[in-house]
C-alpha positions as CSV (number, residue, x, y, z in Angstrom):
1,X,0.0,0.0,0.0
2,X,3.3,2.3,0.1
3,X,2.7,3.8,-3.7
4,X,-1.0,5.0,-2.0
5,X,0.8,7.1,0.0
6,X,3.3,8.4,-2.1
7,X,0.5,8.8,-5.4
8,X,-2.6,10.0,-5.5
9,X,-4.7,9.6,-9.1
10,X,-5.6,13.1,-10.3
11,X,-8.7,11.3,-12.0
12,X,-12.2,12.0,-9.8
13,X,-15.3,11.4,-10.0
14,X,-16.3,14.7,-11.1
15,X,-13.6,14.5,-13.9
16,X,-15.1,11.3,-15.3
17,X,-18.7,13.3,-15.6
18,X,-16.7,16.1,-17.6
19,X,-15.4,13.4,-19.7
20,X,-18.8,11.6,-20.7
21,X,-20.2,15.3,-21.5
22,X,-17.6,16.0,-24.0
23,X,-17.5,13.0,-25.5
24,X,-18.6,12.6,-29.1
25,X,-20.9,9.3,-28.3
26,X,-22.1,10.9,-25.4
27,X,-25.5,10.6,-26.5
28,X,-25.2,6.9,-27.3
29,X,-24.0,6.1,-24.2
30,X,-25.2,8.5,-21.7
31,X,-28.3,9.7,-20.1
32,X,-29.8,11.9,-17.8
33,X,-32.3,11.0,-15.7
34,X,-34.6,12.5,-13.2
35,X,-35.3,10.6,-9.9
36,X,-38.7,11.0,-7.5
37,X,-38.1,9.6,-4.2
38,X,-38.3,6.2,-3.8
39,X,-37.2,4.8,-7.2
40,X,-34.6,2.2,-7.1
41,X,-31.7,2.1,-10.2
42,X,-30.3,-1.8,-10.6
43,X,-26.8,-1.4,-11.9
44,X,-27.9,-4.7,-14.3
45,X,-29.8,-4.3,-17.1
46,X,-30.4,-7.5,-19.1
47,X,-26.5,-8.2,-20.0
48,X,-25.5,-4.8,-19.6
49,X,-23.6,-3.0,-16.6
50,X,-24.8,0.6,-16.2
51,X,-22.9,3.1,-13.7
52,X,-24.2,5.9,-12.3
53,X,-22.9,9.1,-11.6
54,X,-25.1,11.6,-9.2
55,X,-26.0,14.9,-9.9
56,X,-27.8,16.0,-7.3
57,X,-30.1,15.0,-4.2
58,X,-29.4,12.0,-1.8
59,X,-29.4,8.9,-2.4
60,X,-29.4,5.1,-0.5
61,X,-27.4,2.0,-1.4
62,X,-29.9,-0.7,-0.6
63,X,-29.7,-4.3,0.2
64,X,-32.2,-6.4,0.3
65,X,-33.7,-8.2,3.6
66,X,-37.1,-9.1,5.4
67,X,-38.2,-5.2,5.4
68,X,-40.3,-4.1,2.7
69,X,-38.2,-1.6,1.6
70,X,-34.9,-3.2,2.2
71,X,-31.8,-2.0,4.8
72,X,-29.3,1.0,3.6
73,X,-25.9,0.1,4.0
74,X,-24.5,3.5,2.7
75,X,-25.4,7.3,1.8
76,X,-24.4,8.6,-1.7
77,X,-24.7,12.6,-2.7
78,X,-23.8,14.9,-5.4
79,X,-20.7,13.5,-7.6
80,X,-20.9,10.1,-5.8
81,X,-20.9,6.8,-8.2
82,X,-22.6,4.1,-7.6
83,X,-21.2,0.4,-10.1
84,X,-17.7,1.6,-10.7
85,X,-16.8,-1.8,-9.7
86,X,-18.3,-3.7,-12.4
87,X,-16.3,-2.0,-14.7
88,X,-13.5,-4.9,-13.4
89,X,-15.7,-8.0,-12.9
90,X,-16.9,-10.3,-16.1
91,X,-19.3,-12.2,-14.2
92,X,-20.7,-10.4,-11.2
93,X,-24.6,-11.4,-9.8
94,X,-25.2,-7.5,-7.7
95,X,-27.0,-7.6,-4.6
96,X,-27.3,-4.3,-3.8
97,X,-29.5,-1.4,-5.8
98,X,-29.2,2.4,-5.4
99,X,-32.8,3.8,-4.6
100,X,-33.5,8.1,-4.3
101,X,-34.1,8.9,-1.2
102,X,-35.9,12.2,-2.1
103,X,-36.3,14.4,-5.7
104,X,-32.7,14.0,-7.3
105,X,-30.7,13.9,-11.1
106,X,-28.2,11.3,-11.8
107,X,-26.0,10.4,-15.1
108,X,-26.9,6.8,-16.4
109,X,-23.6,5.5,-18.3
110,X,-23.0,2.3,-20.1
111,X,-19.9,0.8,-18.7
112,X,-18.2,-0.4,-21.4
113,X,-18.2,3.2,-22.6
114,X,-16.7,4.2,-19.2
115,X,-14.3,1.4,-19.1
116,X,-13.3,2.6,-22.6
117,X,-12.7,6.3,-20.9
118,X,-10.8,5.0,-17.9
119,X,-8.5,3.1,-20.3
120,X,-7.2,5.9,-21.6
121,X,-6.6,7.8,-18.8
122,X,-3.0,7.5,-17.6
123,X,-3.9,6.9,-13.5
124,X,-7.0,4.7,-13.9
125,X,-5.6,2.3,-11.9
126,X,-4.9,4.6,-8.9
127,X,-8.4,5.7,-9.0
128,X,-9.8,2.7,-8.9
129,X,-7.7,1.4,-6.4
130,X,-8.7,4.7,-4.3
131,X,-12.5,4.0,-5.4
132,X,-12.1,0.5,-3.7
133,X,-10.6,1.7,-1.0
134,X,-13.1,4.5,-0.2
135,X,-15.9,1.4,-0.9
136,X,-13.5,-0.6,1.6
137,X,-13.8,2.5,4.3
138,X,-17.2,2.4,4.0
139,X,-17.8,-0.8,4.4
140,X,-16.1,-1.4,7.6
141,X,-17.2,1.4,9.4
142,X,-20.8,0.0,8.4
143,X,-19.6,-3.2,10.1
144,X,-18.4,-1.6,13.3
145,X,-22.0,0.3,13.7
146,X,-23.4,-3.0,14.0
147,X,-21.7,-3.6,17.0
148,X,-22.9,-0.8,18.7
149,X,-26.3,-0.6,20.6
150,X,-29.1,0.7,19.4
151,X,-29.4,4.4,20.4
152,X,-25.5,4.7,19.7
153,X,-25.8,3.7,16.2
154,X,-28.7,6.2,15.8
155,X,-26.5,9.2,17.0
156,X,-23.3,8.1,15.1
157,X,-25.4,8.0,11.8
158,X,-27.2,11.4,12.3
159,X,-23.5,12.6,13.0
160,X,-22.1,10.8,10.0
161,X,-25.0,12.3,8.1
162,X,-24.4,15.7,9.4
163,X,-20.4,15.7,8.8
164,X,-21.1,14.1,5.0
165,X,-24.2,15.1,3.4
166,X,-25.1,18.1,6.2
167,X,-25.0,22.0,5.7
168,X,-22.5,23.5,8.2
169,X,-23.8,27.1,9.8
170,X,-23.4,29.1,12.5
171,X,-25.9,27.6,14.8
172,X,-24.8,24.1,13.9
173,X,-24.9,21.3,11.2
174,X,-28.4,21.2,9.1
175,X,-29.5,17.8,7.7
176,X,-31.0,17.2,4.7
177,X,-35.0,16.7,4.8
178,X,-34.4,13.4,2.9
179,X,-32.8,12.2,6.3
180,X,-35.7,11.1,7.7
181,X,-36.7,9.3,10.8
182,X,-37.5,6.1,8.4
183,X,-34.2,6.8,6.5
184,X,-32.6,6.4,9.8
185,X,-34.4,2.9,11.3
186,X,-33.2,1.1,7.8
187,X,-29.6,2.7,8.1
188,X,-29.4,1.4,11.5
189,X,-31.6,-1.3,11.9
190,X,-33.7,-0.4,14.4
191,X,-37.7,0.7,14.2
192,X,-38.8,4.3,13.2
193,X,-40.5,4.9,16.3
194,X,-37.3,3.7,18.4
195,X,-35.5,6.1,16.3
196,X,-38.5,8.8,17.2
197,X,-37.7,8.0,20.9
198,X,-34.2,8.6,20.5
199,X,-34.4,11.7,18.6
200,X,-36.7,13.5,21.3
201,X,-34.6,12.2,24.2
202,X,-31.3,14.0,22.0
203,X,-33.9,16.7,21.6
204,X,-34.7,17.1,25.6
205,X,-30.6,17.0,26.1
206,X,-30.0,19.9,24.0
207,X,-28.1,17.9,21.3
208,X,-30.4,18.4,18.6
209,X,-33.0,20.8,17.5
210,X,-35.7,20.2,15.7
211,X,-38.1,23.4,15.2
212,X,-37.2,25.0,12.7
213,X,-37.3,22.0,10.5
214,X,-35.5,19.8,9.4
215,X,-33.2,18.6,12.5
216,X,-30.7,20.7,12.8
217,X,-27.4,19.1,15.2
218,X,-26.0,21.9,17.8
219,X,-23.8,19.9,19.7
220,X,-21.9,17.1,17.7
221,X,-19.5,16.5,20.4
222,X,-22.1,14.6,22.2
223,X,-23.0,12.5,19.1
């Protein structure tokens, strides 16, 4: 992992969207879309691969489980990706879907297209090895929430959500109305009205606030 350290790939994911736009086959291969809230995006399409690229509002990776509307596993917001990984797998069943978690815009790309972009980038390997990595973060700090009772995972998310997808301001961090109390029971597996109970209780301590809407965190030391 030394050459991590000692590179960093100058590709981003913002870069890759200015690519597709200026490319000739755009249209061919690219779309935009328009998302309401609650419409799920499967990466597989029949035997095609699509990867998406977000352009705005806030958006859930989703796994399937015994909930109708299936558990979140991570957050995704403005020039996040969601499939980059199937750019490097030929047989690869996905699990998980990508579902808008509010009114949002997202860029739909075929990924042999993108895979033909990335090859001739110089660095595409030390963005995808930063991608993984970043997917790898992710992933384990998901698995260490698990571990945690139930009201702690509630305040670590609503801090994670604050500190990632939040508007900072004087009076504190603002979430995002798509952060709901629902949003939060399938992020950390617990019930909406546990999460309810927890919120007024961090309410009542002075952590959070919650009129005016939406919740707005004024002490995130004690998250």
């Amino acid at each position: 992992m030394l050459f991590l350290k000692e590179r960093k790939s100058t590709i981003t994911v913002s870069k890759l969207i200015e690519h597709c736009f200026e490319h000739p086959d755009f249209k061919k291969y690219c779309s935009i879309k328009r998302n309401k809230k609650g419409e799920v995006l499967t990466s597989k399409q029949g035997d095609d691969f699509k990867v998406y690229f977000i352009l705005s509002g806030i958006y859930g990776v989703v796994m399937p489980n015994d909930r109708p509307k299936g558990g979140i596993t991570r957050f995704l917001g403005k020039h996040d990706s969601f499939g980059l990984y199937h750019l490097y797998y030929d047989v690869w069943e996905p699990d998980a879907v990508m579902q808008s978690l509010g009114h949002g815009e997202i860029m739909e790309v075929d990924s042999t297209f993108l895979f033909s972009i990335l090859d001739q980038a110089e660095e595409n390997n030390f963005f995808m090895v930063q991608y993984l990595a970043e997917e790898l973060r992710e992933s384990q700090y998901f698995s260490k929430l698990t571990f945690f009772k139930k009201e702690e995972r509630i305040k670590k998310a609503l801090l994670k959500c604050g500190l990632e997808l939040g508007t900072l301001t004087e009076d504190g961090i603002i979430l995002p109305r798509q952060i709901t109390q629902e949003v939060l029971a399938r992020y950390t597996n617990t019930s909406r009205e546990y999460v309810a109970h927890t919120v007024m209780k961090l309410i009542e301590s002075g952590i959070i606030r919650n009129r005016p809407k939406p919740l707005l965190i004024v002490e995130r030391d004690r998250l």
